[in-house]
C-alpha angles and dihedrals in degrees: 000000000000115000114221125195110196121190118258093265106046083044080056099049093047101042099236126135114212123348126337124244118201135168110232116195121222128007115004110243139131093255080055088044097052105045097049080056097058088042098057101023093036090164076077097056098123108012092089108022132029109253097230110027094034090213112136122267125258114265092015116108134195115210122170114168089007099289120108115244096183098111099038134097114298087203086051124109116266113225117274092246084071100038096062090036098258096127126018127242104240121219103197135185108233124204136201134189126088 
């Protein structure tokens, strides 16, 4: 079971309370993880990822363990902690400005 923490916004759209627990098959990483979330949560289809491309999308940010996963591999292994539910993979807003 992956925990998942949305940002109050995205919770909103797509009408959950708290975090989002959802079962991935095969091998644990963030392309797996997504895509479990828009299956299950499709409201949010487009608002992390660009529906095409599938790259993410610009001021929105994926942590799991503290470390900021947003520019690796979405094909790569997420940590174990996140895997068996331990830790949650964070989906956060980003801002800029200054």
């Amino acid at each position: 079971m992956i925990r998942v923490v949305l940002p109050a916004h995205l919770r909103s759209l797509a009408h959950v309370n708290g975090e989002v627990r959802l079962d991935v098959e095969g091998p644990v990483t963030q392309r797996a993880v997504l895509d479990a979330l828009e299956a299950g949560f499709p409201m949010l289809v487009g608002t992390l990822r660009d529906q095409a491309t599938k790259q993410r999308r610009p001021f929105v940010r994926f942590y799991a363990c503290e470390e900021d996963l947003s520019h690796e591999s979405m094909d790569a292994p997420l940590p174990d902690a996140v895997a068996t539910g331990t830790e949650p993979y964070l989906v956060i807003g980003a801002m800029a400005g200054g």
